[in-house]
C-alpha positions in Angstrom: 8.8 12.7 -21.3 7.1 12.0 -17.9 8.8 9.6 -15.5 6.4 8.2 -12.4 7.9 7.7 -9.5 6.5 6.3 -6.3 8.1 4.9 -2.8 7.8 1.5 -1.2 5.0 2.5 0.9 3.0 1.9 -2.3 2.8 -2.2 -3.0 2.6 -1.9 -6.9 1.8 -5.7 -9.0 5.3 -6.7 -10.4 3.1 -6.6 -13.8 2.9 -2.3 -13.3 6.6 -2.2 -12.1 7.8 -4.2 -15.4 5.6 -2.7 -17.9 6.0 1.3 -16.5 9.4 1.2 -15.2 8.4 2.6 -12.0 11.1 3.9 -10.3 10.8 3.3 -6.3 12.5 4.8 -3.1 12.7 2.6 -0.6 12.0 3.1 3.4 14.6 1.8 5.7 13.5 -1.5 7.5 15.1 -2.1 10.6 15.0 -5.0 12.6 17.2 -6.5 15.4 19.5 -3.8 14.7 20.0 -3.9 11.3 18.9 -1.8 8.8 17.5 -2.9 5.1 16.5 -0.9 2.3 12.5 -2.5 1.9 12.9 -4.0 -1.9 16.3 -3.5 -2.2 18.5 -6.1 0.3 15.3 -7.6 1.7 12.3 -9.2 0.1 9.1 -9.3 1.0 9.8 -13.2 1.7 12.6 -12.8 3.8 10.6 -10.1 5.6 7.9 -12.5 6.2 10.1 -15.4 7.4 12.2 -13.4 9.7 8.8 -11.9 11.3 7.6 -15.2 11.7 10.9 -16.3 13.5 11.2 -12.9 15.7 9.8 -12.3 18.7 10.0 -8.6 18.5 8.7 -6.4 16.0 10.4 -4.4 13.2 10.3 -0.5 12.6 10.4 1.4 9.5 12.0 4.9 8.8 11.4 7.2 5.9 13.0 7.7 3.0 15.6 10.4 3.0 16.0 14.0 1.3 19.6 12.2 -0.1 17.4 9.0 -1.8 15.2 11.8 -3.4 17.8 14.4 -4.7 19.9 10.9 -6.5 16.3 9.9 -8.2 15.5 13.4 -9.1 19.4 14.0 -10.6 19.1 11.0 -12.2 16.9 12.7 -14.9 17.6 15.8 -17.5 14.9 18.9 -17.0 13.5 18.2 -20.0 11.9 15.2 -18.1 9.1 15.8 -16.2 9.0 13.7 -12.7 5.8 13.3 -10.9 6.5 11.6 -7.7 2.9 9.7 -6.0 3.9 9.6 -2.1 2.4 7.2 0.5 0.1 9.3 3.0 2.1 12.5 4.3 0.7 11.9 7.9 1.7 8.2 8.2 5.2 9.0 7.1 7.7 11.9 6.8 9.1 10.5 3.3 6.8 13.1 1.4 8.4 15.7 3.5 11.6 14.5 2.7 10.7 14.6 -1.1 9.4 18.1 -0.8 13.1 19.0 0.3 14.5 17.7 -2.4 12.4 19.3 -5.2 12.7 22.4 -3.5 16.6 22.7 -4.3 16.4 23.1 -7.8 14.0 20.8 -9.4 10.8 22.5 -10.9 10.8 19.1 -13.5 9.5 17.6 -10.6 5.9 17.6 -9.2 4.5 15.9 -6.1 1.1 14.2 -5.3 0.2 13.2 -2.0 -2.3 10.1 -2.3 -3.4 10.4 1.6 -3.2 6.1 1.2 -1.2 3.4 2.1 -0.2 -0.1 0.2 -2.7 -0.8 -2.3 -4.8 1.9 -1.9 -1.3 4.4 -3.0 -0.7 1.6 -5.8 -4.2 3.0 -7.1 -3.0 6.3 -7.8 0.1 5.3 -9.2 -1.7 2.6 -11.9 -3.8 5.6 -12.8 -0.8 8.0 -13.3 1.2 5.1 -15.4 -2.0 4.5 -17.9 -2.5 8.2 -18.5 0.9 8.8 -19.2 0.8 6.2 -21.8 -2.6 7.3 -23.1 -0.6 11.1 -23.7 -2.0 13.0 -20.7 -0.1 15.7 -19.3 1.5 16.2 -15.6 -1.1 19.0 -15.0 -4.1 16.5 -16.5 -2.5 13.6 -14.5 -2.3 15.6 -11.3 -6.1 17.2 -11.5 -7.3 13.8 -12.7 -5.4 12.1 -9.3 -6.8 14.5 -6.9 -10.5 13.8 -8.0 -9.8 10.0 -7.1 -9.1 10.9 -4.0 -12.5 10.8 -2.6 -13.1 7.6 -5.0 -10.9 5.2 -3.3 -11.8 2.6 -1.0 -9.2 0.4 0.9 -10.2 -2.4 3.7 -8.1 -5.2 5.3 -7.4 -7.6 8.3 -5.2 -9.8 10.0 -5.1 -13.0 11.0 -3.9 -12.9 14.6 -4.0 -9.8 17.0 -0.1 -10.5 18.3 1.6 -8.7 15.8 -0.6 -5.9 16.7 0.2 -6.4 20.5 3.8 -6.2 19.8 3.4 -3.2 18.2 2.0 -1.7 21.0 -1.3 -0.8 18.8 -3.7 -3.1 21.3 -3.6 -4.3 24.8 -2.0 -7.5 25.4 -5.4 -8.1 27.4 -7.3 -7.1 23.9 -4.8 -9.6 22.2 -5.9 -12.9 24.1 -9.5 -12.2 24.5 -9.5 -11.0 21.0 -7.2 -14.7 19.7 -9.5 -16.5 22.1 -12.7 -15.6 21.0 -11.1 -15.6 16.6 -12.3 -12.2 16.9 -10.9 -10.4 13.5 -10.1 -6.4 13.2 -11.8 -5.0 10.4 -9.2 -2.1 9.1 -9.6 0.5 6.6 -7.4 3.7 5.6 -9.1 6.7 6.5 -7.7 10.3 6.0 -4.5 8.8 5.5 -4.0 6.6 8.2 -5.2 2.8 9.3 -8.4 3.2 11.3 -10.7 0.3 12.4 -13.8 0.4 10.8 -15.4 -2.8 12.2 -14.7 -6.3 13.6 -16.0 -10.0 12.7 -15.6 -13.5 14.1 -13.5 -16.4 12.4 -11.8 -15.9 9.7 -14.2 -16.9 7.2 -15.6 -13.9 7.9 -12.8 -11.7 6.6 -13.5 -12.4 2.9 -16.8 -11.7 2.3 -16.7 -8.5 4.1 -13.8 -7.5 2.7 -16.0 -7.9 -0.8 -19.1 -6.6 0.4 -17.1 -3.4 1.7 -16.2 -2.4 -1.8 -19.7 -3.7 -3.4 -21.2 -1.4 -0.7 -19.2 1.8 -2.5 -19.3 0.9 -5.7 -22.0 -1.3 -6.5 -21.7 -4.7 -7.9 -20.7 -3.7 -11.7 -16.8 -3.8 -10.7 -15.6 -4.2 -14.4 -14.6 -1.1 -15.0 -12.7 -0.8 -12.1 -9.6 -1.5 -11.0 -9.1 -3.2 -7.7 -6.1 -5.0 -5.8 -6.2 -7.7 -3.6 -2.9 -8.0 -1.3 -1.8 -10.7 0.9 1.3 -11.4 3.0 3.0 -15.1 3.2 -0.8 -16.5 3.2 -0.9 -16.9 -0.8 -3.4 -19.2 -0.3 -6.0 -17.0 0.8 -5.5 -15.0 -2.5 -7.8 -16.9 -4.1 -10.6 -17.5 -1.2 -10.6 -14.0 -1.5 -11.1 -13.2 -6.0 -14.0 -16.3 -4.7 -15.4 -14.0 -2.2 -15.4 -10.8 -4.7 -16.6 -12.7 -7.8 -19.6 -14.0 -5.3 -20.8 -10.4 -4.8 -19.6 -8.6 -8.1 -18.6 -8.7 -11.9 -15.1 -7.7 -11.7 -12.3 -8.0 -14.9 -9.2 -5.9 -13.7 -8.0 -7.6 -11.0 -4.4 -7.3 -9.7 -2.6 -9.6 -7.0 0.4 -8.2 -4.9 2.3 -9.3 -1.8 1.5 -6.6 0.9 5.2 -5.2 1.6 7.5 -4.8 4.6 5.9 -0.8 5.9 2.6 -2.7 5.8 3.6 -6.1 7.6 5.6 -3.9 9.8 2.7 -3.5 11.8 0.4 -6.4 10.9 2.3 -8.9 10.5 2.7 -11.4 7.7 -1.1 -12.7 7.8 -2.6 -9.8 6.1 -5.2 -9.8 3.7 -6.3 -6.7 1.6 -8.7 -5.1 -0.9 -8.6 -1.8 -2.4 -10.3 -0.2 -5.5 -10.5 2.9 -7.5 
């Protein structure tokens, strides 16, 4: 037997979760003081509301070498564990995994997507269906790695000020940036979130979000699988299919809300695309 497990850096469709029985570690939320397990005592919608009512951000810590050894324990050896980590260099929670299986566990084997939200929820569809298909670890792993250079993940945000709490942009950048609706084109690259351009109003956002992945892949999108992620702004879900069906044939789409790691950073207003 093969059990996937991923950790909640990855922002899986409830679909994936229900149907594989994903098992997830969580990171530790903590904000004003207190500290959450992200899934576990907090939702994503209580994480949105109490963003939206703080007026200080919220930080994240990884996932410890104790959450990992519990998982991995909670399984005989004759089960084979393939844990698919959010990017090594944006968190130390692989690290802390790599611990863990080091003390005993050679049932378990680790992957390192190098992504973030739903670009890591790629790799971890992939590994669920080829389980199910009859794949082994060794075919699952080899068969992950090559995606790794076939995955394209692209978002924004609605309003610079989350960004300026963070301390990622000058509170200077912030109000010119607000001012003028100016909107921060982000993508992961090499495992961390990188700007890759910027557009005006957020009508913008949509259709280059779209064209961004017709640009990679071409507009034949059915065979693919792609994920488009929002925060509280469920609305903007479906501008967004509109904007990808505009520019592409698509079939396997999946919808998820963009968790608290994410949103720690962006803030609630984000919007997402990623596809494999």
């Amino acid at each position: 037997m093969i059990k996937i497990v991923c950790d909640s850096i990855s922002d899986l469709p409830q679909e994936i979760l229900t149907k594989y029985n994903v098992d997830i570690v969580p990171l530790t939320v903590i904000f004003n003081g207190t500290e959450y397990l992200d899934g576990e005592n907090l939702t994503t919608k209580e994480f949105y509301k109490m963003l939206r009512e703080s007026n200080s951000m919220p930080k994240t810590s990884q996932a410890t070498y104790i959450q990992f050894k519990s998982i991995f324990e909670k399984y005989d050896t004759d089960t084979e564990i393939i844990y698919i980590a959010g990017s090594s260099k944006a968190s130390g929670t692989y690290q802390s995994a790599m611990l863990a299986k080091n003390d005993g566990h050679d049932n378990v084997f680790i992957f390192d997507t190098e992504n973030l939200a739903i670009g890591s929820a790629l790799f971890v569809i992939k590994a669920c269906e080829m389980v199910e298909s009859g794949h082994s670890v060794q075919d699952i792993l080899s068969t992950l790695e090559k995606y790794k250079n076939n995955v394209e993940v692209t978002f924004s945000v609605d309003t610079l000020e989350y960004l300026k709490m963070g301390g990622r942009i000058s509170s200077t950048k912030a109000a010119l940036g607000n001012l003028l609706s100016i909107k921060p084109i982000l993508e992961v690259k090499d495992g961390l979130v990188a700007q890759k351009s910027q557009v005006r109003g957020k009508k913008q956002i949509y259709s280059t979000l779209a064209k961004t992945i017709v640009n990679r892949f071409g507009k034949d999108l059915k065979e693919k699988t792609i994920i488009i992620g929002c925060g509280d702004n469920q609305e903007d879900l479906e501008i967004m299919k509109e904007a990808l069906e505009k520019e592409a044939e698509v079939k396997n789409i999946y919808y998820v809300n963009i968790g608290c790691v994410i949103c720690s950073h962006s803030g609630p207003g984000v919007m997402g695309i990623s596809c494999m």
